[in-house]
N, C-alpha and C positions, 0 to 999 in steps of 0.2 A: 659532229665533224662537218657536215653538210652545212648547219648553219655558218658557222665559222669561212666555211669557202664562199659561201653564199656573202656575206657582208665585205668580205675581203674585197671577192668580185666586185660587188656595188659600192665601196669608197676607193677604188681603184676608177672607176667607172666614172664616180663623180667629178675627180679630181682629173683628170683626161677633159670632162666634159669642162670644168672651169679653166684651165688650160690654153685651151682651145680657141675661149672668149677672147681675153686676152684685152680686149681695149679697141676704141674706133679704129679703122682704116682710113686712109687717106689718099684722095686723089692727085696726082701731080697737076702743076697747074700755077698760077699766081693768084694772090689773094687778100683782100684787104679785107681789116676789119678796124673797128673804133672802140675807144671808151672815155668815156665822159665820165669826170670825177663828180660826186655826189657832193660835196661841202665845196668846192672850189670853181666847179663847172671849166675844172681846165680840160682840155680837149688832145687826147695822142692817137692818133692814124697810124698806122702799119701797114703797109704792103710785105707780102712775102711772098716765096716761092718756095715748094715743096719739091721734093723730087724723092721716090721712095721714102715720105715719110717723113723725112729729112729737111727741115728748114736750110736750105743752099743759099740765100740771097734772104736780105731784109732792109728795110727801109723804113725811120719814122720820123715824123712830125709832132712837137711837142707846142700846143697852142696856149694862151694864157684865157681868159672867160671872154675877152675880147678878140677873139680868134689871133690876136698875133705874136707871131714863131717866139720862144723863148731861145732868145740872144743873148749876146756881149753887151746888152739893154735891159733884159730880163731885172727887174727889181728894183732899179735905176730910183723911183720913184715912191721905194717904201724904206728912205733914207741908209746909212752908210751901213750899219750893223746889218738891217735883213738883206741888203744889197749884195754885200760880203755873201751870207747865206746862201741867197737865190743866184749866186754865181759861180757858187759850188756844186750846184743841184743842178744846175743849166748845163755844166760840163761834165757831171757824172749821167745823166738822162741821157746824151749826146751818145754816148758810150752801149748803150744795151742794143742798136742795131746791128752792133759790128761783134758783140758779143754776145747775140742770139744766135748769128752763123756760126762760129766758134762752138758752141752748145750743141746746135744741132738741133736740138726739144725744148719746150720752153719749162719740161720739168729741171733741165740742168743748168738753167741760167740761175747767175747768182746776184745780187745785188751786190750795188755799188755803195760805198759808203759818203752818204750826204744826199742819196739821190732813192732814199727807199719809197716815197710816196707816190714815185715818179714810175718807179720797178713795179708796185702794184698795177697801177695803170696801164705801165705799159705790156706788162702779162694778160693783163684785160681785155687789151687790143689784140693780141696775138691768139688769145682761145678763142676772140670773137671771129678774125681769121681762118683760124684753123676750124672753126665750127662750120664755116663755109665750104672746106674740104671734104667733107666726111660723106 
């Protein structure tokens, strides 16, 4: 019987102690971070603001290998089909700063449809941010 108390107590005890853990802390405060795509060398910036935790304010910049902004230009120049493309992507991308705040965490944010390589990215820049918090 003893043992039985004895183990109960100790995964009772574990399970408190993992509980507990729980995941980084974060400071309030503003905070930018970056991420640079590996195949593409496209470039997305984020500034954010924390506040308990909470992503309250966001802000991004979406650059081409050439550092410049992806516009109502964006693709202009890799003829009319990837144009079409890169112009769907340019205004789904546009979209995840206003729907990080929305979310709150960037575990709740959902991608956009046309614009997923762009959501990797720009989650990239956002944990590089938030790594800045902690």
């Amino acid at each position: 019987m003893n043992k039985k108390i004895f183990a109960m107590l100790l995964a009772f005890a574990m399970l408190i102690s993992l509980s507990a853990c729980g995941g980084p802390t974060y400071k309030d405060g503003t905070y930018e971070g970056q991420s640079i795509s590996s195949s593409n060398k496209h470039i997305t910036n984020v500034t954010i603001t924390l506040k308990e935790g909470v992503i309250t304010e966001c802000s991004a910049e979406f650059l081409d290998q050439n550092g410049k902004e992806k516009d109502e230009h964006y693709g202009e120049e890799m003829g009319e089909a990837n144009f079409a493309k890169a112009q769907i992507a340019q205004k789904g991308m546009h979209q995840y700063a206003e729907k990080m705040v929305e979310a709150g965490k960037v575990e709740m944010l959902e991608a956009v449809s046309g614009a997923t390589i762009s959501y990797k990215e720009f989650k990239n820049a956002v944990a590089d941010a938030m790594s800045k918090a902690e």
